[in-house]
N, C-alpha and C positions, 0 to 999 in steps of 0.2 A: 101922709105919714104911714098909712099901713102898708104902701106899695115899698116906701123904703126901707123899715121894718122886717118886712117879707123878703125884700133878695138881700138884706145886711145876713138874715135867719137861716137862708138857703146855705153859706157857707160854711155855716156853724158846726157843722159833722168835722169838714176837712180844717177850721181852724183849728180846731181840741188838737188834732195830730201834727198840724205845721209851725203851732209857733212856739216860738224860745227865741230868748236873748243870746249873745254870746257872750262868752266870759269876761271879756270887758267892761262888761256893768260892777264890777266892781271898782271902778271909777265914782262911781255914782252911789252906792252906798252912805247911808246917814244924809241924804240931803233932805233939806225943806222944799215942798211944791208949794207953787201958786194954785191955788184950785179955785175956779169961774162957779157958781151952784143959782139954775136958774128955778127959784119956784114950782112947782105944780101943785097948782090949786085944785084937780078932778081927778078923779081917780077910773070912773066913768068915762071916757073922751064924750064928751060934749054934751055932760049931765050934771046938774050942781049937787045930785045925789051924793049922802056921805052914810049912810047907813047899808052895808052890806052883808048882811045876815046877822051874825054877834060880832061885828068887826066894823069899827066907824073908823073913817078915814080923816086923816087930823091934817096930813100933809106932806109935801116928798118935793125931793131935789132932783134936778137932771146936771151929774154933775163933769166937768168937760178943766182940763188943762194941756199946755203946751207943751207938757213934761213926756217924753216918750214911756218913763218907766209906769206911768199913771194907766191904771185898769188894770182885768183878771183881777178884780177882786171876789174871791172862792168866800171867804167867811169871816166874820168878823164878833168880836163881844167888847161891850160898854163895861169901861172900868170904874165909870161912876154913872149913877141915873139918868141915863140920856143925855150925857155927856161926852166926857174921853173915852174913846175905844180905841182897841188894836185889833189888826187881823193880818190873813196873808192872803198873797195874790198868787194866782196858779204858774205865775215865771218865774217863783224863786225868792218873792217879797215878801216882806213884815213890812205893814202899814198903819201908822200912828195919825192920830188927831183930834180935835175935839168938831164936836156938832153945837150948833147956835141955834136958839128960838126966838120968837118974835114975841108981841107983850100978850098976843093971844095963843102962846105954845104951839103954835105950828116952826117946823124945821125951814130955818132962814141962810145956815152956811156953814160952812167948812171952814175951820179955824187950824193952825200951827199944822199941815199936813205935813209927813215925812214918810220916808221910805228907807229900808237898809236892806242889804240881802240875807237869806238864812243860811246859818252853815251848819255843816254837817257834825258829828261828831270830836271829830280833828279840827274842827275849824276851819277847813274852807272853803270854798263857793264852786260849782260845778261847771252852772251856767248852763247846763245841760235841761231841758225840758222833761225828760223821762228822769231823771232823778231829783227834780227839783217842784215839781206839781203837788202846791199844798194846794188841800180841798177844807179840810176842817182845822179851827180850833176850839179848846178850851182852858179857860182863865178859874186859877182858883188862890187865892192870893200872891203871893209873886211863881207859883207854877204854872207854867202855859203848857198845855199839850196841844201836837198839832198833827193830824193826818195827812198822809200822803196816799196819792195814788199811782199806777205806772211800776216807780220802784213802791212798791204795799211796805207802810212802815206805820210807827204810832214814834213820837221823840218826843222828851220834854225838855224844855228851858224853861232859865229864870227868867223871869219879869223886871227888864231894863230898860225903859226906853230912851234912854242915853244911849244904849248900844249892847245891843239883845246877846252875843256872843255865841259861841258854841251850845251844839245838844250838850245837855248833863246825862243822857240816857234816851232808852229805849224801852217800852212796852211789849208785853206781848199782847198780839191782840187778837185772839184764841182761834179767830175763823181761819179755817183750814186755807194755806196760801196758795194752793193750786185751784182752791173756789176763787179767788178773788180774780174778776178782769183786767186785762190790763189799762186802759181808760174808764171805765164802770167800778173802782175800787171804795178806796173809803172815806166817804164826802161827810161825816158826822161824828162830830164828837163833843159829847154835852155831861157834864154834872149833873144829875139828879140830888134833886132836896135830901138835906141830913135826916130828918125827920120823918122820910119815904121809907118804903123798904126796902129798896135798894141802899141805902142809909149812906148817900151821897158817893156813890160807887160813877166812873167813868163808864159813859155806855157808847161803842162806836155803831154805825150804818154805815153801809156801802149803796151805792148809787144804784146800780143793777147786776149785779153778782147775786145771779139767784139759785135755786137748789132746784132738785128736777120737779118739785108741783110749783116753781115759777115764782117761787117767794124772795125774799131777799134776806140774803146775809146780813146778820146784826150781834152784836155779845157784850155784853155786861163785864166791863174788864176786871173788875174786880170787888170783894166785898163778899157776906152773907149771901148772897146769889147769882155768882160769879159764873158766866157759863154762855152758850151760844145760842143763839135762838133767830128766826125770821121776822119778815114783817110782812102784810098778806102787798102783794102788787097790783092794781088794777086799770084799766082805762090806758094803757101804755102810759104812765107816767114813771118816772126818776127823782128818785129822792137826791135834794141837794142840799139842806142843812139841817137842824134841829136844833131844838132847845126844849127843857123842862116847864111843865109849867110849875105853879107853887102847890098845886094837889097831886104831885107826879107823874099825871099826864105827860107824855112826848109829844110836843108838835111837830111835824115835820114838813119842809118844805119841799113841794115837789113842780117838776116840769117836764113837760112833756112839746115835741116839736116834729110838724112835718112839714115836706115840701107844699101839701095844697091848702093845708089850714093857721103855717106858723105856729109861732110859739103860743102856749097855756100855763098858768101857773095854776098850784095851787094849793090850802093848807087843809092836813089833816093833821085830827088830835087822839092820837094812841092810848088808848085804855092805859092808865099805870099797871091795874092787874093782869094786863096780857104782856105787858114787860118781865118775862122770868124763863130760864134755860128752858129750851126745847118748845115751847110756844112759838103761834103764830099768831104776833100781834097785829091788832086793826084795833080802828077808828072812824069815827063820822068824817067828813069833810068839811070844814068849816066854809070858805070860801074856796071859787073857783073864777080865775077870769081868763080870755084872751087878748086879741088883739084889738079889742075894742076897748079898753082899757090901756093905763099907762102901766106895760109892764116892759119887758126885754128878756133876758136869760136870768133871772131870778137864781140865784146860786147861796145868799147869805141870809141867816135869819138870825135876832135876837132877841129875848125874853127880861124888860125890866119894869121895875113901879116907878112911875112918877110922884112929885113930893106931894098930890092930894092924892096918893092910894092906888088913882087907876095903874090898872095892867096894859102896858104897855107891848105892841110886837113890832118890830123893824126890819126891813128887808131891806139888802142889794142885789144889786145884779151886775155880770159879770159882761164886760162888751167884747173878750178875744181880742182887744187891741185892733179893732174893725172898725173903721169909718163910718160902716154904716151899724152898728149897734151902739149902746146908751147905757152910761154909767147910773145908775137911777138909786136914791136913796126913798123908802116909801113908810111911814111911820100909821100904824092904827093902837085904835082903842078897842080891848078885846073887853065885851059885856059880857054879865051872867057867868062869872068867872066860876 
């Protein structure tokens, strides 16, 4: 498994730049997938260990269909408690569906999948890869904002999953657009608690668009502390999604990948109070794993309670529509909240 892992990983540079659909997919808009979801029981390869630092591992999917539109899933959020979510896929998709558990709450399947394409402002589809690379969203009763990277944009739509329709608009999103990379733009974007001081304000992250002490671009879109600020970088990793926690805290998911060692994942948890204009925020690391572990290109995270209180974190991971990478859905229980 790791050898195949490892040269699916190797490509992984030149996929971000080579793939896109063509505009023909809009054939295929609003369909239903078949989605196959096989178990993972370890999260360790070949440990029955579920205790990894303050993060138990409950259980994860490895998930695979026939559908060619299916993967590049970039981010995702539960619209109800470890249930239905939505999200997007880095070629141009909104992706709908619910998740299933089994009578001991571990993640058992994938239920009513679909897919549509996002349009732009106007309404239509590009099909183009540089203008159509969503990395982030966020869900806040029927407004969705979503980032993009490549073309650097923030858009929000309403909440339809009968059929999501045009942007309603655009954000600004304060980081200076000649900082932002063009593949390294902006992979986060999360709601902060009403109740924080940020007092439920949009906060975006960029992946590796960093400032000259090596930080990374980040800003508070809006609200009592609206303004641009870093996050400290270290260990060569890349930020790839985020979520609040319910004391403010931002966690964020990071990865990091080379040719001799493959991919690493892993979560840090961001001071709330280092969240504010001109700050450089940091955090502990909660957990780190490799490829000794069931991971892949970790790209999507999600922050919800389950109906006994625990805090719940959810990960995906993105396969570049590769043969040899893995769609992987990985659910824990965060302690000592």
């Amino acid at each position: 498994m790791r050898r195949r892992l490892l040269s699916g990983l190797c490509t992984l540079l030149l996929s971000f730049a080579t793939i896109g659909l063509s505009s023909t997919r809009a054939e295929e808009a609003s369909q239903a997938y078949k989605i196959t979801a096989r178990p993972i029981a370890e999260f360790r390869i070949g440990s029955s260990e579920i205790r990894f630092g303050p993060l138990e591992f409950i259980g994860g999917l490895e998930m695979t269909s026939r559908s060619h539109p299916f993967g590049g899933l970039s981010s995702f959020r539960f619209l109800d408690a470890g249930r239905r979510f939505v999200g997007v896929a880095d070629t141009g998709f909104w992706f709908f569906g619910a998740l299933s558990h089994d009578a001991q709450g571990r993640p058992d399947g994938i239920d009513t999948f679909t897919m549509e394409l996002i349009q732009d402002l106007e309404g239509n589809v590009s099909g183009e890869k540089w203008t159509t690379d969503a990395e982030a969203i966020a869900v806040k009763g029927d407004r969705v904002t979503v980032g993009f990277e490549r073309a650097h944009r923030i858009a929000e739509f309403r909440l339809a999953p009968e059929g999501m329709g045009a942007a309603t608009g655009e954000l600004d999103f304060l980081i200076p657009a000649h900082e932002l990379r063009m593949n390294r733009g902006l992979e986060t974007v999360a709601y902060a608690p009403e109740d924080s001081a940020l007092a439920g304000a949009r906060v975006a992250v960029a992946e590796r668009s960093i400032d000259t002490r090596g930080n990374v671009f980040a800003a508070i879109l809006e609200g009592p502390l609206k303004g641009v600020f870093t996050v400290a970088r270290s260990d060569n990793y890349d930020i790839t999604d985020g979520a609040f926690l319910p004391d403010g805290a931002l966690l964020l998911l990071e990865r990091r990948f080379s040719m001799a060692s493959g991919v690493a994942m892993r979560l840090r948890r961001i001071s709330a109070e280092s969240v504010r204009p001109g700050n450089v925020a940091d955090g502990p690391v909660l957990i780190e794993a490799d490829m000794g572990y069931q991971i892949d290109n970790m790209e999507a995270l999600d922050v919800w309670r389950r109906a006994d209180g625990a805090l719940m974190i959810s990960l995906l991971s993105d396969d570049n529509h590769s043969i040899l990478q893995r769609n992987l859905y990985l659910e824990f229980r965060l302690h000592g909240e």
